[in-house]
C-alpha positions as a Markdown table, in Angstrom:
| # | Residue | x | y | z |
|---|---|---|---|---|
| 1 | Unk | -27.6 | -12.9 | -14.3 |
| 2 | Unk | -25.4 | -15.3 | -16.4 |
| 3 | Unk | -25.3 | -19.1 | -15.2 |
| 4 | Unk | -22.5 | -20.9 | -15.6 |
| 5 | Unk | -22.2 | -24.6 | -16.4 |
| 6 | Unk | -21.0 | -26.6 | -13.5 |
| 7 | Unk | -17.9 | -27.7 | -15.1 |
| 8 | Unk | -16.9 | -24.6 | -16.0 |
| 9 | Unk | -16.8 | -23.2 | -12.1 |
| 10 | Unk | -15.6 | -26.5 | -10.9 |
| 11 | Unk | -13.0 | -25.7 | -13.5 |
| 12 | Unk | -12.0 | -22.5 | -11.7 |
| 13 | Unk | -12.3 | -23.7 | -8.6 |
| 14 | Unk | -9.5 | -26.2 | -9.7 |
| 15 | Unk | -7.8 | -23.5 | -11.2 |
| 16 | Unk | -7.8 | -21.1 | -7.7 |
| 17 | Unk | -6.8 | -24.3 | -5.3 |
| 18 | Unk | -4.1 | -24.8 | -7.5 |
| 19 | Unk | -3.0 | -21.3 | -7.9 |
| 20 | Unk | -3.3 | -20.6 | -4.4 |
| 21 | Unk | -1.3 | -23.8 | -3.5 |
| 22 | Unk | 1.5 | -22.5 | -5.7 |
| 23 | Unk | 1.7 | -19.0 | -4.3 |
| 24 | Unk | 2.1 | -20.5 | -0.7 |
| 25 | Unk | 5.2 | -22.9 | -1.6 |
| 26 | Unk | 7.0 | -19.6 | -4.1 |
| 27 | Unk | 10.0 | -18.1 | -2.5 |
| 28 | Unk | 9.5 | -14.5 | -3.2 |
| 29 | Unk | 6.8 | -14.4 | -0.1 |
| 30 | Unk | 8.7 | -17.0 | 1.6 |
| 31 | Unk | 9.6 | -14.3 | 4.3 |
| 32 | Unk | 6.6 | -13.0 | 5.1 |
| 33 | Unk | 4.7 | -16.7 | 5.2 |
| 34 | Unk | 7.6 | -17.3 | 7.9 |
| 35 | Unk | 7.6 | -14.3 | 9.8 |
| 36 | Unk | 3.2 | -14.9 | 10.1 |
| 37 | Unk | 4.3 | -18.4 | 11.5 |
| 38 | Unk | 7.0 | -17.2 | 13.7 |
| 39 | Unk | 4.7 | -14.3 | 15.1 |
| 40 | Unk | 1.4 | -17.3 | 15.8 |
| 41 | Unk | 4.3 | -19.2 | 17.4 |
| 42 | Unk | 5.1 | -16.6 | 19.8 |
| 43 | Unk | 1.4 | -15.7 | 20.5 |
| 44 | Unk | 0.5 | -19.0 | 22.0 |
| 45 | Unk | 3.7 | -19.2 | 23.7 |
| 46 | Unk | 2.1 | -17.6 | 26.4 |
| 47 | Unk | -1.4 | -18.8 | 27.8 |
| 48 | Unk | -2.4 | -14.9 | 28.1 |
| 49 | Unk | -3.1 | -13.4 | 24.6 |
| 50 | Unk | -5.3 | -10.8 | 24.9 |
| 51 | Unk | -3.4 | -8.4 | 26.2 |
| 52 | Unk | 0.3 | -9.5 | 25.2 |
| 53 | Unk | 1.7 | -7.3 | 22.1 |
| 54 | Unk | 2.7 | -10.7 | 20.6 |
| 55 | Unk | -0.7 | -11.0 | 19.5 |
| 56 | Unk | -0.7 | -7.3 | 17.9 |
| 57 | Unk | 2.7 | -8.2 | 16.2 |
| 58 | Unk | 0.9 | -11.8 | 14.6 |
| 59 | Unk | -2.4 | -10.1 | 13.6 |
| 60 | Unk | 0.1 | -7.4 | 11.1 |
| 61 | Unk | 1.8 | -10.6 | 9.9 |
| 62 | Unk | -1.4 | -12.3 | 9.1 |
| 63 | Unk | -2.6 | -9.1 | 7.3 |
| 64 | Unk | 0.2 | -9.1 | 5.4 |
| 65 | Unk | 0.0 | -12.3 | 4.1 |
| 66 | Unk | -2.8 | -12.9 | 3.3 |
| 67 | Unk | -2.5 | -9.1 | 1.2 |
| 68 | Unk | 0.1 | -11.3 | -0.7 |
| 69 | Unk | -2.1 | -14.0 | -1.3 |
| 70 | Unk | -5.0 | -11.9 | -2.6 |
| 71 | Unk | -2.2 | -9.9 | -4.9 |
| 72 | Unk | -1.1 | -12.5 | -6.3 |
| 73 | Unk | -4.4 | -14.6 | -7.2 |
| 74 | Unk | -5.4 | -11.5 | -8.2 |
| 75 | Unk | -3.2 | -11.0 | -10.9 |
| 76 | Unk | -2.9 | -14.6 | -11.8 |
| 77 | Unk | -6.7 | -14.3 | -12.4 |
| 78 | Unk | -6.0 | -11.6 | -14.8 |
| 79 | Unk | -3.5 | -13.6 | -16.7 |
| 80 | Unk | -6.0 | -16.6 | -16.9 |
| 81 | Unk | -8.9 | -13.9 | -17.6 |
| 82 | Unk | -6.3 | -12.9 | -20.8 |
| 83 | Unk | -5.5 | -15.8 | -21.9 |
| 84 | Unk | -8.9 | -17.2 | -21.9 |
| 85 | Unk | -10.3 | -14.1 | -23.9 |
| 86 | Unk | -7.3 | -14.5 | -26.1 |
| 87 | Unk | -7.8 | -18.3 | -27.2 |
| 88 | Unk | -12.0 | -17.1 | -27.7 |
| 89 | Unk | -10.5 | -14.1 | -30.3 |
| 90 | Unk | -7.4 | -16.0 | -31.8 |
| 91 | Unk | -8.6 | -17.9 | -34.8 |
| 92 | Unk | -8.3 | -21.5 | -34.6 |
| 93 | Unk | -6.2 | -23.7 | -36.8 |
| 94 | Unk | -9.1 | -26.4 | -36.7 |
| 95 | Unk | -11.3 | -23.6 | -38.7 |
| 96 | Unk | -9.0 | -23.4 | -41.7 |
């Protein structure tokens, strides 16, 4: 098993608070980030949640979000995964 530096996993620790901070404030999954708030809102409207459909309605909304959530940190990982590989392969100015 490889072991990683501290610095380096704080690093991407960073990097995934920060990411994950961005994706909540973007507009494109504004809607469903609402619509999971909206449906929690409703759900403790009533003192009686386990058998009200509110609660059925939140759970989906939940699910969804955090599906976008894990999509996109997903895919931003990727991009950092890239460009990290990429800056390893490109040759450096400093060499020449």
């Amino acid at each position: 098993m490889v072991s990683f530096p501290t610095w380096f996993i704080e690093t991407i620790q960073g990097r995934l608070v920060e990411v994950s901070a961005l994706i909540e404030h973007q507009s494109e999954p504004r809607q469903t980030f609402d619509e999971e708030r909206k449906a929690f809102q409703a759900l403790f409207a009533s003192m009686n949640i386990a058998h009200k459909p509110e609660f059925e309605i939140w759970e989906d909304k939940l699910s969804l979000k955090h599906s976008v959530i894990y999509e996109r940190l997903y895919l931003q990982g990727l991009k950092d995964g890239m460009q990290l590989a990429h800056s390893f392969t490109a040759p450096s100015a400093l060499s020449e």
